[in-house]
Structure formats: C-alpha cells, structure tokens
SESEVEX-315310 format. One line per 4 residues: number of its first residue (from 1); their letters; for each residue x, y, z of C-alpha. Coordinates in Angstrom, 2 decimals. Layout:
residues N
NUM = A = X Y Z | ... .
This chain:
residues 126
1 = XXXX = -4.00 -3.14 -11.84 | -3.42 0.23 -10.84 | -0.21 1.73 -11.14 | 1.96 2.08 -7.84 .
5 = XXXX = 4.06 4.79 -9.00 | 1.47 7.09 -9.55 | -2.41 7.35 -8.64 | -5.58 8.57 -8.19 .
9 = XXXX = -6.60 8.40 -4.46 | -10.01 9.24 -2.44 | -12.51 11.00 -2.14 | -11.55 11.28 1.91 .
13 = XXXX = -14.90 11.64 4.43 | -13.89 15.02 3.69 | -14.72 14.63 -0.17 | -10.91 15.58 -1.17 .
17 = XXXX = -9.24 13.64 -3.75 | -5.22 13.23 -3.70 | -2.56 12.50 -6.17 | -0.20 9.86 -4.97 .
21 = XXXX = 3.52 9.58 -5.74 | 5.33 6.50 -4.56 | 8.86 7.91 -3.12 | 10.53 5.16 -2.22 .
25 = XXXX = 10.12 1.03 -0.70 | 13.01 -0.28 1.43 | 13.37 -2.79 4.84 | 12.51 -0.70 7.74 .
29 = XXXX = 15.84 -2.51 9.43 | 17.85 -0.49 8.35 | 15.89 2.48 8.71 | 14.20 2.25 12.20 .
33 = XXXX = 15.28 -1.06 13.57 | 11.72 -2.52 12.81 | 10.93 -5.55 10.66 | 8.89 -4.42 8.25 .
37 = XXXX = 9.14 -3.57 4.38 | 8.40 0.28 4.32 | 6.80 1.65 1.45 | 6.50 5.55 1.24 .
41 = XXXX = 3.68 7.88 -0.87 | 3.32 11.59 -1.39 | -0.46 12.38 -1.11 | -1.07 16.21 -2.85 .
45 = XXXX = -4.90 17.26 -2.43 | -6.65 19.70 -5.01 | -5.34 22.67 -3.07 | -1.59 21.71 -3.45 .
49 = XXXX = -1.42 20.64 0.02 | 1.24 17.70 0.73 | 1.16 15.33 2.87 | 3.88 11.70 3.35 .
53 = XXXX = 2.28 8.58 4.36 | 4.75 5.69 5.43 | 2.83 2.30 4.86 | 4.33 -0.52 6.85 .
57 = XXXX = 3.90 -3.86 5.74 | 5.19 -6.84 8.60 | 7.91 -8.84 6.91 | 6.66 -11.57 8.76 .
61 = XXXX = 3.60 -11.73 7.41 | 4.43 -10.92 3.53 | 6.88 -14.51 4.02 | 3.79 -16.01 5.30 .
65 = XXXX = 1.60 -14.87 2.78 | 4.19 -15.67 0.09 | 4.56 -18.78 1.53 | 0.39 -19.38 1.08 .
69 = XXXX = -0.11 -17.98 -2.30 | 2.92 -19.08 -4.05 | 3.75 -15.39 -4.51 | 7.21 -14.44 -5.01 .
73 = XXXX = 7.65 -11.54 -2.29 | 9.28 -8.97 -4.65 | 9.06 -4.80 -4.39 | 6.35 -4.48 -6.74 .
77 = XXXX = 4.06 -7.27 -5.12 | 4.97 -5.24 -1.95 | 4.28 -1.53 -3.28 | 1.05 -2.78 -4.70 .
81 = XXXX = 0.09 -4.22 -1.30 | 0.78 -0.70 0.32 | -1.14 1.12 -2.27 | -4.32 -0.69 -0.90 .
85 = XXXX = -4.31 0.04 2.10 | -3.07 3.70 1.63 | -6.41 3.85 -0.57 | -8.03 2.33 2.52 .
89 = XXXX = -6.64 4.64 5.02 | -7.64 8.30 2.65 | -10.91 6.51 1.55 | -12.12 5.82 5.30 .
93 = XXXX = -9.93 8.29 7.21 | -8.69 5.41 9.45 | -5.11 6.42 10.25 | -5.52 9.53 8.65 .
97 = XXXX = -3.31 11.42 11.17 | -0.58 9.06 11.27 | 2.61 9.44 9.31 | 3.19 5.72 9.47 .
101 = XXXX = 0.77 2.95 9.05 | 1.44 -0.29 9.87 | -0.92 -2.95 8.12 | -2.20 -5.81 10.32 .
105 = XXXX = -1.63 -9.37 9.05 | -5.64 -10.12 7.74 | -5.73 -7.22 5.72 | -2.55 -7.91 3.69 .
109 = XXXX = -4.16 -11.44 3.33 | -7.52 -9.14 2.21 | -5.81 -6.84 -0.05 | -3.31 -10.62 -1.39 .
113 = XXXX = -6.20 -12.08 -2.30 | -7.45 -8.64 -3.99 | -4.60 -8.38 -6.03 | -4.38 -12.12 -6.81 .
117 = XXXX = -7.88 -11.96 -7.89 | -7.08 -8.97 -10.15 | -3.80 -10.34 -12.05 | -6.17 -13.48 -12.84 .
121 = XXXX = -8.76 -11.13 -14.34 | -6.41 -9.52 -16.25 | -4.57 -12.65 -17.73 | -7.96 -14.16 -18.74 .
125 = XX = -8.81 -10.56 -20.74 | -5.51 -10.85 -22.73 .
C-alpha cells in the first residue's frame, strides 16, 4: 500500500503532479468542536507551490465501518483512508478549492473496501 507519510499525488485536470506530506492526524473535538478524525497533508506542485488540505473523516462512520469490517479503527487505518480520497480530490479536482474536506460515509466504505482489498493482495504475495 502506499505510504501515508509521504506520496506521489495527481496529475490534477490541470496535468500538475504534487508531493504530499502528511502533517499531522488528530480528533477534530478538540480542534473545532466537530466529530471527526482530521487528517492533514502538504500538497507541493512542480513549481514549489504549497498548498494544506485538511481531510475529514466522520467518526461516526469509521466506528461503523470498523464495526462491519472487523477493522480495528487505529491512526494508520485512518491516515490511509484520507490519503484516498485526497488522491481523489487532486486527481478529479472535486474539492479542489477547499481547505477542508469532509468525506461522505459511502466513499470511506469505497476507499475500506479498497484498502481491505489491497492488504489481502499483499498478504497472499508474501
């Protein structure tokens, strides 16, 4: 699976490609009174051009989705969750000129069953 701490993102529409730090993930509680696990990314294009994206992921929906998949809810599960829809948002431009994203619940079940699907790959290579 890719790496959450450090990526390859895009092309955009645009055709720009970014490099993507992950800053920091913590509950948005305590941060903005909101319930959701927050998950933060520096995006640098080609030019050196920076840009902070903010993915938020419902905590409602991650207990639900741990809950159906048997998935302990832990940071990296989480961070690896953000990272696909942060690779959505450049790679469609949806969101694009938001600072914060917040995921809706069928696309973390999408992008759960993505990364489910890709840890079971990569046990049955070893």
């Amino acid at each position: 699976m890719l790496s959450f701490r450090e990526f390859e993102a895009g092309p955009d529409p645009f055709g720009r490609k970014f490099q993507v730090l992950f800053k920091w993930l913590q509950t948005a509680i305590s941060m903005r009174g909101a319930d959701t696990v927050d998950v933060k990314f520096i995006l640098t294009d080609e030019n050196g051009g920076r840009s902070e994206k903010t993915i938020a992921l419902p905590h409602a929906s991650l207990l639900d989705l741990s809950r159906e998949t048997g998935r302990t809810m832990d940071d990296p599960w989480c961070a690896r969750l953000a990272v696909l829809h942060l690779l959505h948002v450049v790679e469609t431009g949806e969101d694009s000129e938001k600072d914060l994203v917040t995921v809706l619940p069928a696309d973390l079940k999408r992008y759960a069953g993505e990364l489910a699907r890709a840890d079971e790959s990569e046990t049955h290579a070893r």
